[in-house]
Every structure is written in C-alpha cells, then in structure tokens.
C-alpha positions in Angstrom: 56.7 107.2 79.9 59.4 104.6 79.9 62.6 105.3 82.1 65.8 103.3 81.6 68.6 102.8 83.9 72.2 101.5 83.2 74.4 100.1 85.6 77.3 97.8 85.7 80.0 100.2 83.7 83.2 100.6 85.4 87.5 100.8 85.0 89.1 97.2 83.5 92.2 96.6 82.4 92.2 96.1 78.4 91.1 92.6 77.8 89.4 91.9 80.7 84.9 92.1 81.0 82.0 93.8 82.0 78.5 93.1 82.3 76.0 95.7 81.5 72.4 96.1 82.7 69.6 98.6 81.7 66.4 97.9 83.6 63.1 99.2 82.3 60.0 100.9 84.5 57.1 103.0 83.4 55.1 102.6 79.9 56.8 99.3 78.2 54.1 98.0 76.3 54.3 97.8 72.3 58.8 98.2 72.4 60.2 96.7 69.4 63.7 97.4 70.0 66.3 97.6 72.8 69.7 98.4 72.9 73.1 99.6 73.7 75.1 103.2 72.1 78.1 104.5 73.0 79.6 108.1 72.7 83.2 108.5 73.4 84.5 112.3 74.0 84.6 114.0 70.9 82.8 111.1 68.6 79.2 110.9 67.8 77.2 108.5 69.2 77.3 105.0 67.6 75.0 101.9 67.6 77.0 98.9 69.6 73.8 96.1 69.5 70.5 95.8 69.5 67.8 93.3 69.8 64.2 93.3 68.6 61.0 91.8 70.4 61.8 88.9 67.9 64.8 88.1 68.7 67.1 89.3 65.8 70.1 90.5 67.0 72.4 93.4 65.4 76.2 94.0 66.1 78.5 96.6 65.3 81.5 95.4 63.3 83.7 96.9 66.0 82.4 94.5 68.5 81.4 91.0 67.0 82.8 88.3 68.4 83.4 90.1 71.8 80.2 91.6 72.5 77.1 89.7 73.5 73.4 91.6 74.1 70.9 89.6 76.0 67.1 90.3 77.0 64.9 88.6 79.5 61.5 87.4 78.1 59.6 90.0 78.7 61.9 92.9 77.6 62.0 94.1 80.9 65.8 94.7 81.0 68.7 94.4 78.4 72.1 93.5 78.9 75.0 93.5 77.5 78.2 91.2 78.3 81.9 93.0 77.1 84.5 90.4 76.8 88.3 91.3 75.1 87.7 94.8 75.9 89.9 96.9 74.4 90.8 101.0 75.0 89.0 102.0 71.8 85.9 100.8 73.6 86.2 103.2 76.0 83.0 105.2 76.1 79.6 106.1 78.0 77.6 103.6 77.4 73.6 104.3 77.1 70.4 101.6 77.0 68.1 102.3 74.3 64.6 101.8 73.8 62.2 102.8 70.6 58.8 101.9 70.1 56.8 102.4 66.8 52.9 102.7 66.7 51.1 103.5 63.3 55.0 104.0 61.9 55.9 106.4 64.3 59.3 105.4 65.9 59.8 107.3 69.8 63.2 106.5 71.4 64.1 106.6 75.1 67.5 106.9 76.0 69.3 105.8 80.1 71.4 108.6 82.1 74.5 106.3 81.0 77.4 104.6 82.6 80.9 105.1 81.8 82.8 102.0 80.6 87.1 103.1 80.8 89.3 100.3 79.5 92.7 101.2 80.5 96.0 100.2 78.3 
C-alpha cells in the first residue's frame, strides 16, 4: 500500500511562510497524481494543488500566486511552499496521492498537519 506522511505545518503570523512536505513509502509505482487538500473546522475538504507525473500543475483560485507545489523526480515526495499566508488559510492540511490502472482511480490520503495563520 502506499503510506504518506506530512510534516512541516505549524503557527505563523499572517503573511509570513511555510514549507510543506509529504514523503511517500510503500507501493508507489503507476501514481499519476499528488497533492495537497485542506479541511478547515466546519468546511469540506477542498483541493489546494496538485501535480501530475507530467508535470501539469493545478491551483486553487484561493491560492495562486502565493502557493507553490513542487515534486522531486521520482514522485517520491511532494511539497508545497505557503508564501502571504493569510487566516482564511488556516486549515489541516493533507498529501494526496491517486493512482488509476485500467480507469480505476484509488486515492491515499496523509494523517495531516495543522497549518494556524494567526491575525
């Protein structure tokens, strides 16, 4: 199976940064896709970026501009640098991972780590 573990979330003043890692162990072969959610308290959960095995790169609008995800070569770990942070991006924060063989999609999801941007 494929485990994924966040770290790197923490308490920052608004506008200040973070940088978040998710590294990868177990069954990685064949992932098309990683990526970062977030779920604040109360909200559903809510794609922030992704990036595919080729490259291309999706943001939410929330987050352009500020946000940047990142992958090393071998999609062994993900990461995503928070710059501008603001209160509303207060959330946990969870590394994704989906994989698709013969058009059947199987997502794997990180514990989480909390991300609190303070006013």
């Amino acid at each position: 199976q494929v485990q994924l573990v966040e770290s790197g979330g923490g308490l920052v003043q608004a506008g200040g940064s973070l940088r978040l890692s998710c590294a990868t162990s177990g069954i990685i072969f064949n992932l098309n896709a990683m990526g970062w959610y977030r779920q604040a308290p109360g909200k559903q959960r809510e794609l922030v970026a992704d990036i595919t095995r080729g490259g291309m790169i999706n943001y939410a609008d929330s987050v352009k501009g500020r946000f940047t995800i990142s992958r090393d070569n071998a999609m062994n770990a993900v990461y995503l640098q928070m710059n501008a942070l603001k209160p509303d991006d207060t959330a946990v924060y969870y590394c994704n991972a989906r994989r698709t063989i013969l058009q059947s999609t199987t997502n794997y999801w990180g514990q989480g780590t909390q991300v609190t941007v303070s006013s």
